[in-house]
Each structure stands twice: as C-alpha cells, then as structure tokens.
N, C-alpha and C positions, 0 to 999 in steps of 0.2 A: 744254409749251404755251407759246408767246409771243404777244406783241401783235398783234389782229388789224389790217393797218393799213384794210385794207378798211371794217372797223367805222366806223372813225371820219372815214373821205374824208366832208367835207359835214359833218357833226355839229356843231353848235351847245354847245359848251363854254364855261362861268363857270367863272373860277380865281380865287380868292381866293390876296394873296401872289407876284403873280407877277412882283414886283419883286424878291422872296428870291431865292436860290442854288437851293434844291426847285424852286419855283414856276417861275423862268427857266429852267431846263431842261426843267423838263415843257411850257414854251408853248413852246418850241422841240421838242420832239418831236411834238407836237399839232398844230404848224404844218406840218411835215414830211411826215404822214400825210395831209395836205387837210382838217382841222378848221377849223373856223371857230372863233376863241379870244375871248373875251371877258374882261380880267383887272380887278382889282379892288382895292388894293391904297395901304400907303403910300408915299412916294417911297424910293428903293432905298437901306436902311439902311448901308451903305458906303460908301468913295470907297476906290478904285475897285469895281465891283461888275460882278455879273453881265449886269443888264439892259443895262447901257449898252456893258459890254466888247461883247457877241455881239448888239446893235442885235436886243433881243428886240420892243419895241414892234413892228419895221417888219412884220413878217409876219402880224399880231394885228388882228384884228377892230375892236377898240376895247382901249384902255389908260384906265383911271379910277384918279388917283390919288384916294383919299378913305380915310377911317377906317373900319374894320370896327365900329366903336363908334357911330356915329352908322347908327342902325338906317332911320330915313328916306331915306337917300341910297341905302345898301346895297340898300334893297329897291326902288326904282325903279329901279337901273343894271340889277338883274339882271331885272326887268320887260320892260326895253327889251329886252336883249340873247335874250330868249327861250330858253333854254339846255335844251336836253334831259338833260345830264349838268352837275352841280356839283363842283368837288372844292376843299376849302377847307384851304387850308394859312395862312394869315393868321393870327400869331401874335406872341406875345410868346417867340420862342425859348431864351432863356438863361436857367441854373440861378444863376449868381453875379448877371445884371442884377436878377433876380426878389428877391435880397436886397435891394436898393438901390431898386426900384421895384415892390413886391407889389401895391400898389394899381391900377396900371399892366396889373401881370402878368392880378389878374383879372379885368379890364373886359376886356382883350383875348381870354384867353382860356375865360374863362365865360360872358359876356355878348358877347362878339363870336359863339362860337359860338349862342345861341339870337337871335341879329338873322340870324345866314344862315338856320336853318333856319326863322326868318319869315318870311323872307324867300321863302328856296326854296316854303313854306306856299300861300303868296300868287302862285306865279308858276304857273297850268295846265301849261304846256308841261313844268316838270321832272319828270323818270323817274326819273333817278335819284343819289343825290351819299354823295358818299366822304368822310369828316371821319379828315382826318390827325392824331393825337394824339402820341404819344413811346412807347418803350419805358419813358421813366421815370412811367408811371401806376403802375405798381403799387407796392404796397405792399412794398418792398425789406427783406426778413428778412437778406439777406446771404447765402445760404447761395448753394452748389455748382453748383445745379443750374437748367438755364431756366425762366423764368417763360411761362405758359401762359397761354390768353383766359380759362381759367376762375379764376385768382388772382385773389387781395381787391385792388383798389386801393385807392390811399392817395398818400402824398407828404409827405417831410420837410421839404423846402424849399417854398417857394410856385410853381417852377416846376411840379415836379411833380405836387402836389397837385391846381394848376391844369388842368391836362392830366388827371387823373382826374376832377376837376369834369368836363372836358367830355364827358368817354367817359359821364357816367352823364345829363346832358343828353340826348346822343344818342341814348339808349334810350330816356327819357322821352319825347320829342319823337318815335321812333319808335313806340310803341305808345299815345301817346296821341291823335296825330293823324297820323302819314304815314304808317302801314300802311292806315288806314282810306282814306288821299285816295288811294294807288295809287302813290306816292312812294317806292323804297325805298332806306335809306339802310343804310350799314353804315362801320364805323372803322378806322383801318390805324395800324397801332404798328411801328413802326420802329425799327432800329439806330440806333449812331454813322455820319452818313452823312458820306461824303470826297467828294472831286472836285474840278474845278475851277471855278476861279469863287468860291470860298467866302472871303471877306475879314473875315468875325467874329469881334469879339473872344472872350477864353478857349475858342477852340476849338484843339485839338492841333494838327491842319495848316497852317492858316491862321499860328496863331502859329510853329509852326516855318517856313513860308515867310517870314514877313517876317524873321526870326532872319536867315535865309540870305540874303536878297537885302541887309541890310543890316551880314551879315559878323559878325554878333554870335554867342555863346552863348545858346541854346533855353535859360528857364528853363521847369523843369519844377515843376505841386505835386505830384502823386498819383505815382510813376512806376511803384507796384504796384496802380491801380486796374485793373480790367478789364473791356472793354466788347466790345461787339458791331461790331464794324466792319466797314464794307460801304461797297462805291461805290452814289454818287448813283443810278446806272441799274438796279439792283439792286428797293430800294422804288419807285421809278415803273412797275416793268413790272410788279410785282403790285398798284398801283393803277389802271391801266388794264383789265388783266384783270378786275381785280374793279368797275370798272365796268362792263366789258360783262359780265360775269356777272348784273349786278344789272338791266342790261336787256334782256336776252335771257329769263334764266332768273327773276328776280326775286327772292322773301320768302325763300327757302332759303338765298340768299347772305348777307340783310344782316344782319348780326350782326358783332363784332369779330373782327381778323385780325391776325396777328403775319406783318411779315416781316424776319426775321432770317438773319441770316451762318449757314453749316455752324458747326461747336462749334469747329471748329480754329481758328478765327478771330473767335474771344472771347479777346481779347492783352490783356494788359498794354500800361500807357502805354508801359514800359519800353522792349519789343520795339519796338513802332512808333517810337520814336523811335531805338534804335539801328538800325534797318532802311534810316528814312530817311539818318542819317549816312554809313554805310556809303554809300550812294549820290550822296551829295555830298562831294567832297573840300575838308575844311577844315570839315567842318559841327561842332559840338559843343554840350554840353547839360551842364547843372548842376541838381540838384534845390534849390526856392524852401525854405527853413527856416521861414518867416513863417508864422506861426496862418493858416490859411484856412476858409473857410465849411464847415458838413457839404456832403460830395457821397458818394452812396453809391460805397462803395466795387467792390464785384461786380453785374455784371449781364449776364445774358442772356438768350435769348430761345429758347424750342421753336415752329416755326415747322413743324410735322408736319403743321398742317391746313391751310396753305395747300398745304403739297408735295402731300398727296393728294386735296383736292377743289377747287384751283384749278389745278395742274398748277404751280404756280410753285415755281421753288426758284434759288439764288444760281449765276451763271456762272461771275463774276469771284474769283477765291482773293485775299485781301489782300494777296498780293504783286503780286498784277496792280492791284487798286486803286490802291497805292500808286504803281506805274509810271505808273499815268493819270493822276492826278494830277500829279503831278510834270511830266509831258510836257506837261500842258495851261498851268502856269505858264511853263516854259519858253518853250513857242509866242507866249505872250501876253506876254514880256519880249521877245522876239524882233519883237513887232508882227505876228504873223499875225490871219486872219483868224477871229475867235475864233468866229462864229455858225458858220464850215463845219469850223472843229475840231471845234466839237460834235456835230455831226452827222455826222462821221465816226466819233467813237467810239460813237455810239448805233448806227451802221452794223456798226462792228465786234463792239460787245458782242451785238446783234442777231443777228447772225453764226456765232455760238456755240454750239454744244448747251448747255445747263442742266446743272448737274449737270458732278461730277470722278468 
C-alpha cells in the first residue's frame, strides 16, 4: 500500500515544525498532492536549512512562525487554518541539546504536545492528527532485539524521556477527551531518519557532510552504536497512510505505530560512516576519545504491525538512502533547484514496490 495522493487533493492540513528537515519535506509532498498546508512553526533552526533551500513557504497555505509553547497563539492559528488532519512534529529534537537545555526540552516537548492537542480539542473541523514521537521512547534495556508498541517507555537522557512523556500524554488526551469528541489520534515512532536538507548539529550525516565539504576528518563518538536507519520518505509515507487510515477507517487505527528499517539496516555508526568514505574520495574519519553524554547504545525497531495492518513497509535499502542523500547535497552545492529535487525523489521513491 502507498499514499493515496487523491486523499489528500483539497484537504485542509496543520503541520506543526515545518520549518524542520521532517516537516519541510512533508509540506513539500502535501503540496504536491493538492493539499492545502497550513504550517506552524519556529523560524528554521539552521543556516542553511531545509525551508529556505526548496522555497517550502511558496506552495503553503499560510507559514506561522510562532512557539509551540505559547498555547494561545497555537490554538487560534490552528482555529483560522481549519484543518481536517494535524500532524505535529514540532520539537525539541536532540539527545546531547536536551543535556544543555532539559528545561527547554520539556516545555517543548510535553507541554508543547498537550497546547496542540488543545488545541486540535477546540478546533470542530479536526478528524484526525498524528503526534510524531522518536524510537528513542522506550525504555532502552540494550538488548538484541526490536522494540515493539507494546514495550515499557522510559528515557535516560531528557531527550528521551521527554518523547515518552509525550506518547503517554497522547493516550491520556485520547481517551480522556478525543475519543469521546470523534477526534482520532494515534503516534508514529520512528528511525534514525537521513536525507537531504538535514543541517543539524550531532547528527551522523549532516556532520559527515560538512567534514566533506570543508575537507576535514569526520570525528566520530559511538562508531559501534547501532541504530535504525531509514531515509526521510520512508516515516512520511507511513504517516500519511495512517492518517488517512485514521479518517477513513478511524478508532481501530489510533493507537502507537513503529516505523522502522528491515533488521539489515540497523548498522553501526561504523558501517555508515565507512560506506559514506568509500563514496567520497578523500573522505576520512577518526574516533572522538572525549567523555561523552550517555546515548543508548543499541536500538531498534519491530515495525510487523504496521507491515501487516497498514500495508507499509521500507522501499529504500540504506544503501539507496545513502545515495539519496548524498545526491541531494551534491545538487544543492551544484545550485540546483532544490524544491523540484525533491520532488523528484519522492516521484522516484513513489515509484517503487515496497518491500526487497
């Protein structure tokens, strides 16, 4: 099963975040399909970044820069904008910023999360909204084997934690009041997600690309951690699906969702970063010696219930990830035009059977 794009021609869509690297490309594919996009959002956390490389505002409904923390503003933008479908990625994303800023971390993402779903509360017209959380909610034991919707969450670091805070918000606020108003909501836990456009600090690619462009050696901390790694288009097409799942079919849907890489592509840092070298000549990498913050080491993701009751499962193999990515910095060193690259690889991942 893929995105229906018929669904969504005309549809009335609030994005929280869509000044991020997620968020920019989902308003760019929402635009694509004939959505009417309404975003929501702080001003775009890098230089250079997504929004402004691929001129996301120009196709978009309305752009509202303002704070997911100031719950007055949030709930009148999404008032105006009338939105049938929510999907809220507006966050505090990082596991090392969350050290240096926790206070920060969970206004943004505990309380950011219960001003949208007041939001969402207070606005008739919405059906139905998707609250984006992380694979790292759960309660990381270290072991072997993937973590499932039905594992303990938890979170060692305050990124985490916080991202668990919101998954159990989410259910509170669904069975306390948005089952009852006709509302259904459900959460989507995700990989390490790649792609292009992604300029954030301590993230693997990102920092290996500016290594590269600026001719330097890639310091590495973890180079035997291991994560689920998945391109960008990968979690967007099981969050659109399980939007129109949620308003088509409805209460059966909303519940939490894993969508995660096949097993073969839960890598080590290691791999991916000699994968990348290999592909660039002159590229190299040295492991950082320095004390660094706990980050769990092992993680992955059993993603069986979305494969057999939403129809979704991963196209792109991490080697093909990788290539995309890399091709989309390229382009955009090159000065192409980075809105219709985008759109050409969601044409081409599109393009694809599911499944190897």
């Amino acid at each position: 099963m893929g995105v229906t794009t018929s669904f969504w021609h005309g549809r009335r869509v609030f994005l929280t975040g869509h000044t991020g690297f997620k968020g920019g490309w989902l308003s760019l594919w929402l635009q694509n399909m004939g959505a009417e996009v309404h975003g929501y959002a702080l001003e775009p956390p890098t230089q250079p970044n997504l929004f402004e490389v691929a001129r996301v505002a120009e196709g978009m409904a309305s752009s509202t820069i303002a704070d997911i923390r100031d719950a007055g503003a949030l709930a009148q933008t999404m008032q105006r904008a009338r939105p049938e479908v929510v999907f809220h990625l507006a966050a505090q994303p990082l596991v090392r910023h969350s050290y240096a800023a926790p206070v920060e971390t969970y206004a943004t993402n505990v309380m950011g999360t219960v001003h949208l779903l007041e939001a969402a509360r207070a606005t008739p017209s919405v059906r139905a909204v998707v609250n984006v959380t992380t694979d790292k909610c759960y309660e990381n034991r270290e072991w072997i084997w993937p973590y499932r919707e039905n594992e303990a969450l938890g979170g060692h670091d305050p990124y985490s934690s916080s991202k668990a805070c919101a998954e159990i918000v989410t259910a509170a606020w669904r069975r306390s009041f948005l089952d009852a108003a006709g509302v259904q909501i459900a959460s989507a836990r995700a990989g390490n997600v790649i792609g292009g456009g992604d300029w954030a600090a301590d993230r693997l690619l990102p920092d290996f690309l500016r290594a590269m462009d600026a001719g330097r050696p890639l310091v590495v901390r973890s180079p035997g951690a291991i994560r689920p790694w998945q391109h960008v288009l990968e979690p967007l097409t099981g969050y659109l699906i399980l939007a129109e799942k949620l308003c088509t079919e409805g209460a059966v849907f909303a519940e939490a969702w894993n969508f995660g890489p096949d097993e073969a592509d839960a890598r080590p840092v290691q791999w991916i970063v000699e994968m990348l070298c290999s592909r660039v000549p002159g590229a190299t990498w040295h492991c950082d010696s320095a004390p660094q913050p706990h980050e769990a080491n092992t993680l992955r993701l059993d993603s069986a219930k979305a494969h057999a009751r939403l129809g979704w499962r991963p196209r792109w193999d991490l080697e093909r990830a990788l290539a995309a990515t890399l091709d989309w910095h390229l382009a955009w060193k090159a000065g192409g035009a980075m809105a219709n690259f985008c759109l050409d690889q969601i044409e081409a991942y599109s393009a694809e059977e599911a499944g190897r």
